[in-house]
Wavefront OBJ file of the C-alpha trace (Angstrom):
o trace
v 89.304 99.973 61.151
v 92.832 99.681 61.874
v 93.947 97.148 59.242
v 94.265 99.918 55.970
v 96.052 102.321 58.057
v 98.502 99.429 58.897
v 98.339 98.530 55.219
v 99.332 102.075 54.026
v 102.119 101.947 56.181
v 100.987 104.481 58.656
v 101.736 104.719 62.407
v 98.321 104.218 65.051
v 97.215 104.697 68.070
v 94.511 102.411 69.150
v 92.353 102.217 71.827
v 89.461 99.374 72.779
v 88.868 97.559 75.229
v 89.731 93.699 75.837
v 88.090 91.100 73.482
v 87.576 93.093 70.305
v 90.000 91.237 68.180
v 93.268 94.106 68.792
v 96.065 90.976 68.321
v 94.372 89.961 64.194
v 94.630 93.772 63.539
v 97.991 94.008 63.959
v 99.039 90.356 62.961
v 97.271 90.065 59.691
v 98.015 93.798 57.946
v 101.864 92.830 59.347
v 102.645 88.929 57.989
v 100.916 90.536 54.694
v 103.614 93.772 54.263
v 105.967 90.915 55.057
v 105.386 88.298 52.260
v 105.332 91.428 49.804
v 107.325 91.067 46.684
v 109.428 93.882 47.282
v 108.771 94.367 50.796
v 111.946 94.242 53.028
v 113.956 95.674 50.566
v 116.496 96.842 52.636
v 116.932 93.748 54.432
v 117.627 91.739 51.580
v 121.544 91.495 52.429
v 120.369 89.594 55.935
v 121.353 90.621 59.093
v 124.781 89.811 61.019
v 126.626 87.060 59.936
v 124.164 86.509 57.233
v 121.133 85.185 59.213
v 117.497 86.549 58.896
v 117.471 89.886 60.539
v 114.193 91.005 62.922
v 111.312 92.864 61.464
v 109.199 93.134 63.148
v 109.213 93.642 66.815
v 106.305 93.263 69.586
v 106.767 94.264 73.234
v 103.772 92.658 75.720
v 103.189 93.003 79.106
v 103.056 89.272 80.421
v 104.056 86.001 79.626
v 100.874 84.969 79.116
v 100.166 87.627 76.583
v 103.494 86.940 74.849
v 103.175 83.633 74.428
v 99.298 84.501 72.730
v 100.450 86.808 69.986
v 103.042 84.348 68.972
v 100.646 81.827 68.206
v 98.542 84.131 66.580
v 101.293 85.284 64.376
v 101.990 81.059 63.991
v 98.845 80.483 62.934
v 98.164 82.846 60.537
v 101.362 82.823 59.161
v 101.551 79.374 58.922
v 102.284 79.016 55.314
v 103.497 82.681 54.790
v 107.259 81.520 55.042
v 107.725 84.014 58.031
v 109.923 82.437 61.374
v 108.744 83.728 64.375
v 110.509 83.751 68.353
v 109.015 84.155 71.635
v 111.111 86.200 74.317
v 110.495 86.092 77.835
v 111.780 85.788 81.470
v 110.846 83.001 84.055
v 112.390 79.894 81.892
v 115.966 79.460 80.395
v 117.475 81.650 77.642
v 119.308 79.046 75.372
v 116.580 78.102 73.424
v 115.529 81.598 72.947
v 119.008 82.523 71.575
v 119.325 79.674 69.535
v 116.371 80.374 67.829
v 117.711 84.441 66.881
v 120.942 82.564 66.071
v 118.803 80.576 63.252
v 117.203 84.157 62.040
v 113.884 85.315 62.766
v 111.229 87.897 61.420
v 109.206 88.399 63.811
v 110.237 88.749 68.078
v 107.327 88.895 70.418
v 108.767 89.589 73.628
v 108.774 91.152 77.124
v 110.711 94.120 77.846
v 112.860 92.635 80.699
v 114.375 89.463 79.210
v 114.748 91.234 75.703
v 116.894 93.876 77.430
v 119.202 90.927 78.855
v 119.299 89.585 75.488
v 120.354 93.195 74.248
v 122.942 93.683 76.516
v 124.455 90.300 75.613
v 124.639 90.847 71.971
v 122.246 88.352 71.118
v 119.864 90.780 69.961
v 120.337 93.339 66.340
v 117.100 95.479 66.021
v 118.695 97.822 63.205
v 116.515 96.835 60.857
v 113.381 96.289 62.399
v 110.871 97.921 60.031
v 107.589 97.466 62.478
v 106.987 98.063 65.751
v 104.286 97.168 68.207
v 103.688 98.352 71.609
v 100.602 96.079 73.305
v 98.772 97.198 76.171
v 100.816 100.489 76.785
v 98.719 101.246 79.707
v 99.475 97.707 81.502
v 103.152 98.308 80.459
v 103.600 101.570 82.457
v 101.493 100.302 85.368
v 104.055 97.887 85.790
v 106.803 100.221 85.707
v 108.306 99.019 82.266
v 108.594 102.554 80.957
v 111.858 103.412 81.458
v 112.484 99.859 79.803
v 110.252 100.376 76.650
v 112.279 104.052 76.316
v 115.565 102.303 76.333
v 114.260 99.663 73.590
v 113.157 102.414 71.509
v 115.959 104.236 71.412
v 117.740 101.443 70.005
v 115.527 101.401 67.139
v 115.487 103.188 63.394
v 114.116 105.953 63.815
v 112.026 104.822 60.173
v 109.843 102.735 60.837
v 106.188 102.298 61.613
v 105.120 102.048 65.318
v 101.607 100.691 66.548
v 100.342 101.623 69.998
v 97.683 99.546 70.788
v 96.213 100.317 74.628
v 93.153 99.697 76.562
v 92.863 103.143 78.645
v 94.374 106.450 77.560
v 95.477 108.397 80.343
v 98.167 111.431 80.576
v 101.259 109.355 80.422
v 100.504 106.867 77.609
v 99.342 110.311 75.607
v 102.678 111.746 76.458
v 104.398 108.091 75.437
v 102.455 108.068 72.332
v 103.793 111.542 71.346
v 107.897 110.583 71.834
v 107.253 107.348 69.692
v 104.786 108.078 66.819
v 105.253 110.489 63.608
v 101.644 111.709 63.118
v 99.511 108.598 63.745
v 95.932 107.879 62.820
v 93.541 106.915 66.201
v 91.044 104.291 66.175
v 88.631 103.805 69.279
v 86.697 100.579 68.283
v 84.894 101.227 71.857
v 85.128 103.881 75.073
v 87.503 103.067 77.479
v 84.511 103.508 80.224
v 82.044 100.904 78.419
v 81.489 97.402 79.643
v 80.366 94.574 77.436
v 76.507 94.935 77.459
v 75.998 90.778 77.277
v 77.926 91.193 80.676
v 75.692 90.812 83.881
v 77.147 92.890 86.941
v 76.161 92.702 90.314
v 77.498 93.375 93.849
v 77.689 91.932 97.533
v 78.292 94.032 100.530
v 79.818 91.816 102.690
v 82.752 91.925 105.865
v 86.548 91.129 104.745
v 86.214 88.000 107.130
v 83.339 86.493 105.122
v 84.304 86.860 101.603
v 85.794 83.181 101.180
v 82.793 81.708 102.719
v 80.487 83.869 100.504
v 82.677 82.783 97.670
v 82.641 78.999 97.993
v 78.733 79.614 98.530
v 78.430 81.066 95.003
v 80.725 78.411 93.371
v 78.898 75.948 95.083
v 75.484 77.198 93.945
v 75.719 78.873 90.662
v 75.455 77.247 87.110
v 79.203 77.821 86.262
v 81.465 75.987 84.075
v 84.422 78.470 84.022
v 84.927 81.268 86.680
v 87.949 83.396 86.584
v 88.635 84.919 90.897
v 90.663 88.288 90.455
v 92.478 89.554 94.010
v 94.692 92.413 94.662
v 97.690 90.142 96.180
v 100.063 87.311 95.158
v 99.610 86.022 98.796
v 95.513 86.193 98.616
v 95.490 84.215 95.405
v 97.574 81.728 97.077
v 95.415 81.717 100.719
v 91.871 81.415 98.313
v 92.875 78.335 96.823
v 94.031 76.799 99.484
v 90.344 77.565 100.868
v 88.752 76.488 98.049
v 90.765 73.107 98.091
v 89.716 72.572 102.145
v 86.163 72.749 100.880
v 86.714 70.625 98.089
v 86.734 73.254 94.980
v 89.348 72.707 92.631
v 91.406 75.910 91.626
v 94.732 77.365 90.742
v 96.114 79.881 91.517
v 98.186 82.554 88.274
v 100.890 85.475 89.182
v 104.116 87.008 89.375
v 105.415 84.679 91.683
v 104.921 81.888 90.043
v 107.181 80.026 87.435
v 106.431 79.945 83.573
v 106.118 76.029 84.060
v 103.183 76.515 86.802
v 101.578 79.242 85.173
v 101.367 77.336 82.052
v 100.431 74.210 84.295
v 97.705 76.158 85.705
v 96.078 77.469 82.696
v 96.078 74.268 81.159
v 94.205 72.647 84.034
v 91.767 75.673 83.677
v 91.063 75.570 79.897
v 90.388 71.557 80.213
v 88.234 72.168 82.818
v 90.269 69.927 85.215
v 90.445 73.252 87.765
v 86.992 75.202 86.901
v 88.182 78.005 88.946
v 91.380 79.918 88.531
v 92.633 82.869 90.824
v 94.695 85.139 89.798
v 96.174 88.612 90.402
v 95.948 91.342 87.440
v 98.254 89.471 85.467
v 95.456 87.774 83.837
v 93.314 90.591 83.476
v 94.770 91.621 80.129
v 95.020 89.531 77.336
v 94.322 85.934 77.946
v 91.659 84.882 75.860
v 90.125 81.867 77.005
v 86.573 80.454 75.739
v 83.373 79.349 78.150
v 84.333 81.587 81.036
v 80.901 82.378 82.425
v 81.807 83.798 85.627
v 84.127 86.723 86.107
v 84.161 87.407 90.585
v 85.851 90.087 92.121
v 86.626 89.186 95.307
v 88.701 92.219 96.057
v 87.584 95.650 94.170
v 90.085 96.846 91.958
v 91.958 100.352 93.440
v 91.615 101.587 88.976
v 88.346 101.919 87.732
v 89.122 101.095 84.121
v 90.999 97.476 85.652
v 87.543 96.787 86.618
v 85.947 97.292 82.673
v 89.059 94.725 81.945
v 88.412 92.143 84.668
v 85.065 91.768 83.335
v 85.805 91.704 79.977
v 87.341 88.158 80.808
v 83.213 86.880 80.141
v 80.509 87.772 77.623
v 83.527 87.777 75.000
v 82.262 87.510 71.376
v 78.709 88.579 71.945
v 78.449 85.454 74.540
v 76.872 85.859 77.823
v 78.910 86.194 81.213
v 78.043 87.152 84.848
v 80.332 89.582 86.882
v 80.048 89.538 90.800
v 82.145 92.109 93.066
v 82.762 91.236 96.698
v 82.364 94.964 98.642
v 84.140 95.425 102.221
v 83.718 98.700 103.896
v 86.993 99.904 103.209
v 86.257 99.530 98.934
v 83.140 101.422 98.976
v 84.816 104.341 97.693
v 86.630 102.432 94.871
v 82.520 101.167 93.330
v 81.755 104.714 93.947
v 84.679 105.681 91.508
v 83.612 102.453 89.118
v 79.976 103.581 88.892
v 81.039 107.090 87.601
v 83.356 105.546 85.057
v 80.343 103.148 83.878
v 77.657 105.763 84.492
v 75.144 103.537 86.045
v 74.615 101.840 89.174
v 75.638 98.178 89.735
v 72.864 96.036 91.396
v 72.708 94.931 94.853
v 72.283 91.333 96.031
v 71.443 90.108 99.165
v 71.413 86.687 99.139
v 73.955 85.823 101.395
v 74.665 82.575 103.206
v 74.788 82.283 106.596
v 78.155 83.445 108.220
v 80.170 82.396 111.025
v 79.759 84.036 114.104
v 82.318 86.708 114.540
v 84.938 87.153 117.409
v 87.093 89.757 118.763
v 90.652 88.251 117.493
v 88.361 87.923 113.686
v 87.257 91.058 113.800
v 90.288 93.463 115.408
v 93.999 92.647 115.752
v 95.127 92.395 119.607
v 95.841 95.797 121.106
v 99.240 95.696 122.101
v 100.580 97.575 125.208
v 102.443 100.978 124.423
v 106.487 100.062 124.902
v 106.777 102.703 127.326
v 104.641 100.529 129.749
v 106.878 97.282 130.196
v 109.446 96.748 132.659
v 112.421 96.730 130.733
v 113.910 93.765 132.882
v 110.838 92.741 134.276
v 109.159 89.283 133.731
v 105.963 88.607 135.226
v 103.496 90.098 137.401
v 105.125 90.203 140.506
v 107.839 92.800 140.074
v 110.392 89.802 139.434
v 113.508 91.376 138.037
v 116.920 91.271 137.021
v 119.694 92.202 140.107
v 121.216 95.386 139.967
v 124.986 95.824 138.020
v 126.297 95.922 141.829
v 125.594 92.296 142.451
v 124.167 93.261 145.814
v 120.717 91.551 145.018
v 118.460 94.529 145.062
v 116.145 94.403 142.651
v 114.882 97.194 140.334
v 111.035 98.355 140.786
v 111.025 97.906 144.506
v 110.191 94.316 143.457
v 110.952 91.683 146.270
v 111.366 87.921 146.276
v 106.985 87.439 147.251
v 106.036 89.522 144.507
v 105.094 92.410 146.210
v 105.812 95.885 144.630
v 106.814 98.380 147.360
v 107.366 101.861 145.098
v 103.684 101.975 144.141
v 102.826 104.963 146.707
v 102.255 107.970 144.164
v 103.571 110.664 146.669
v 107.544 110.084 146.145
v 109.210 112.795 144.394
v 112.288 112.162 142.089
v 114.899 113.717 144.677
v 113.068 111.937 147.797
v 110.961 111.933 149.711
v 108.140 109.410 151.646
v 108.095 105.787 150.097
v 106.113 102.685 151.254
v 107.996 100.995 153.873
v 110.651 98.501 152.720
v 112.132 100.886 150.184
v 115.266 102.950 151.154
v 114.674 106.861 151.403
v 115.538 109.027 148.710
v 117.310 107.560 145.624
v 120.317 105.546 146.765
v 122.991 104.751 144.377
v 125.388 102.186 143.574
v 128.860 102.553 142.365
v 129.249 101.268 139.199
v 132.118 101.006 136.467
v 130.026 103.322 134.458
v 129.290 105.952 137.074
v 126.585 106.088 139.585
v 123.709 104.954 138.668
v 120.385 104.465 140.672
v 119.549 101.019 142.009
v 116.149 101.458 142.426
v 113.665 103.324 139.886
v 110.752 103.019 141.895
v 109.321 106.489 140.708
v 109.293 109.215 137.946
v 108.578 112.684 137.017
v 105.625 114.241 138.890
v 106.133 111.207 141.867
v 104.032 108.724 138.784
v 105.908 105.555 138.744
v 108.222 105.092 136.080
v 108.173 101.313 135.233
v 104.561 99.197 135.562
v 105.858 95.458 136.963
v 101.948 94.285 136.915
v 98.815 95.017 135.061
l 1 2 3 4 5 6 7 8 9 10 11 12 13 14 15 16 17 18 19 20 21 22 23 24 25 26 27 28 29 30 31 32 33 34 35 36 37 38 39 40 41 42 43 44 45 46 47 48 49 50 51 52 53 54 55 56 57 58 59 60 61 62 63 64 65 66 67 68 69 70 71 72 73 74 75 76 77 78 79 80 81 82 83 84 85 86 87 88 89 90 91 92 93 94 95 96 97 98 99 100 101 102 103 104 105 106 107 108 109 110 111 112 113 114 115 116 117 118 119 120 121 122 123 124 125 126 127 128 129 130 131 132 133 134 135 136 137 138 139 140 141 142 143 144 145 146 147 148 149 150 151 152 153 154 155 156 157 158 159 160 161 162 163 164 165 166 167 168 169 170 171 172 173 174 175 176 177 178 179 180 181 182 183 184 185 186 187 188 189 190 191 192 193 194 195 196 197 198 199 200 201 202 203 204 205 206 207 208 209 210 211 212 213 214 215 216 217 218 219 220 221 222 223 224 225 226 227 228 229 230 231 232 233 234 235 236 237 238 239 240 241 242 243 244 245 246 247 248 249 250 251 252 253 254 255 256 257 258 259 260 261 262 263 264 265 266 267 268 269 270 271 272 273 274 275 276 277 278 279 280 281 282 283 284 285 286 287 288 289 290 291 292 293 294 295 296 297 298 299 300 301 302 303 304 305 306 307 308 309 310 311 312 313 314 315 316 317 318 319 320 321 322 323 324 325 326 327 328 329 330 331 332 333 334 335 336 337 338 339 340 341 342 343 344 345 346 347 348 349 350 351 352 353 354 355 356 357 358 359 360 361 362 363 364 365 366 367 368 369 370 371 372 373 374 375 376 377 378 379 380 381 382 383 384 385 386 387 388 389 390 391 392 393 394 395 396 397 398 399 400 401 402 403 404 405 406 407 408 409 410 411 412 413 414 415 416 417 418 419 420 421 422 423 424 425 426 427 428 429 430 431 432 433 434 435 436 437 438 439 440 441 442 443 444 445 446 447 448 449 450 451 452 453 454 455
């Protein structure tokens, strides 16, 4: 649908959800306006210096993604005549700039590293003649707006933009607006619908027991490929190193990690050497790798439509797939909010393996004591204390050298009164170079004591 509107040279706005081919609509209608006889017309004179000038510009969201499109645009442009660069952070930029130095047509880059580039000089984009924004939506939810506006602005304002996003809430609508000149829309599918070869299904199950529930399930099911999505950096890191005590091979895919491991990683996981690969979001957009036949979810996504995209890793192509969600208590109200967005239910299974018994320090973190109930000197539970500033070895808290605690008696009042025997009467003080101060603090308001020296 979108490829003659490309043609004709007209901006777009699409929409559809991962796995319907978005990347070939874009690249194919583009390398063809590029090998036209008299296309680049303008552009004929080269850019600075004389070298090729850019043409066509793509902004992704990842890495990963980045690094796709460009071999798309490789492949099918492989006898087209068109050069092609790949911009991105995590790895060093002399290559990349040696490479815009030689003159390309067509950047694919992310927003961060081509800014650098920008603000070094190493970048013209007066005469870029296409744009393409790729998952818009995954763009602002990683707070690359303001980056994308600054881009823009350094643009022609004539040329033709493609928008190309998976959801289409408020924000991308209002993006769409400042950067398109009446654009046609094409929804190949709603945002809401999951692939229908996709089986879902669901486990209610404790925080504490999703890694042994998940090592259960890889252990068990038929699965050649299964792609683990969690909320956190730190919880892809602490599953594989689970998986790897229980002798499952996986890696682990996110922010944190370089461009050489991430690339390391997903070549282990395409050649099967690592089955299983966990990853954060990052991979949830994008990636197109074959045979995946198990998409889990150990940690319910807080946006419904990121859960449409998770699963959209499997049953790609009209191919089968199987999507399992691990359910705590606390993300009951997130399937609540996915259910709506699907319209259906998700099934229920109960086939759980057997779980460790739970304890107290598994279950709740340690209650600690309010601060207002230490000693602020004390140590230990026998009143043992630091000497007063007066050096005359009294101790604070009525505490004494046997441990006993002789300002316990509740009927003391704070300007005297009756203590326990031992303690002087009233509140004695001490001359001190900062004034007087009280050498023993036996008591408080209301005759309570003020300090606890034992539980």
């Amino acid at each position: 649908q979108a490829i003659p509107h490309i043609l004709a040279g007209r901006d777009l706005l699409g929409c559809a959800q991962t796995g319907t081919g978005k990347t070939a609509a874009f690249a194919l209608p583009i390398l063809h306006r590029l090998t036209e006889p008299n296309a680049g017309a303008g552009a004929a004179a080269g850019g600075p210096r004389g070298r090729r000038p850019i043409r066509t510009l793509v902004l992704s969201p990842t890495r990963e993604l980045a690094a796709q499109i460009d071999a798309s645009f490789r492949a099918y442009g492989k006898h087209s005549g068109q050069r092609s660069a790949i911009i991105y952070g995590g790895v060093g930029q002399n290559p990349q700039v040696q490479a815009l130095r030689a003159g390309v047509d067509i950047v694919v880059a992310t927003p961060g590293r081509l800014l650098d580039l920008m603000q070094q000089g190493h970048v013209d984009l007066r005469q870029v003649e296409i744009f393409v924004l790729d998952e818009a939506d995954r763009m602002f939810d990683m707070g690359f707006i303001h980056d994308i506006r600054k881009i823009v602005s350094r643009l022609p304002a004539k040329r033709q933009t493609l928008l190309f996003s998976a959801t289409m809430p408020t924000e991308i609508r209002q993006l769409a607006d400042s950067v398109l000149q009446d654009p046609v829309r094409v929804q190949v599918a709603p945002q809401s619908s999951a692939a229908e070869t996709v089986e879902q299904s669901m486990y209610f199950v404790a925080k504490r027991n999703k890694p042994r529930l998940l090592s259960h399930l890889l252990e068990s099911l038929p699965i050649t490929r299964t792609l683990v999505f969690t909320r956190t950096k730190h919880g892809a890191d602490k599953i594989v190193r689970h998986l790897d005590k229980t002798g499952i091979r996986a890696e682990a895919i996110h922010g944190n990690k370089s461009q050489a491991a991430r690339e390391r990683a997903l070549h282990r996981f395409k050649g099967k050497n690592a089955p299983v690969l966990v990853a954060t979001d990052i991979a949830a957009r994008g990636l197109d790798i074959s045979e995946i036949s198990h998409v889990i979810n150990f940690d319910v996504p807080h946006i419904p439509e990121t859960y449409v995209h998770r699963i959209g890793r499997t049953g790609r192509a009209g191919a089968s797939g199987i999507a399992i969600s691990f359910c705590d208590r606390e993300e009951r109200g997130m399937v609540r909010d996915i259910e709506r967005l699907l319209r259906k239910s998700i099934p229920i299974k109960d086939d759980h393996p057997e779980y460790p018994a739970s304890t107290e320090s598994n279950d709740v973190e340690t209650e600690r004591q309010p601060q207002n109930a230490r000693p602020r000197f004390g140590r230990g539970a026998g009143g043992s204390a630091r000497p007063s500033p007066s050096g005359n070895g009294r101790r604070r808290f009525g505490g004494t050298a046997n441990g006993k605690n002789h300002s316990k008696k509740r009927g003391a009042s704070r300007q005297g009164g009756p203590v326990q025997a031992g303690a002087a009467a009233g509140r004695e003080t001490t001359r001190t170079e900062n004034g007087d101060r009280p050498a023993a603090k036996g008591v408080g308001k209301g005759g309570k004591p003020r300090y606890r020296t034992a539980l």
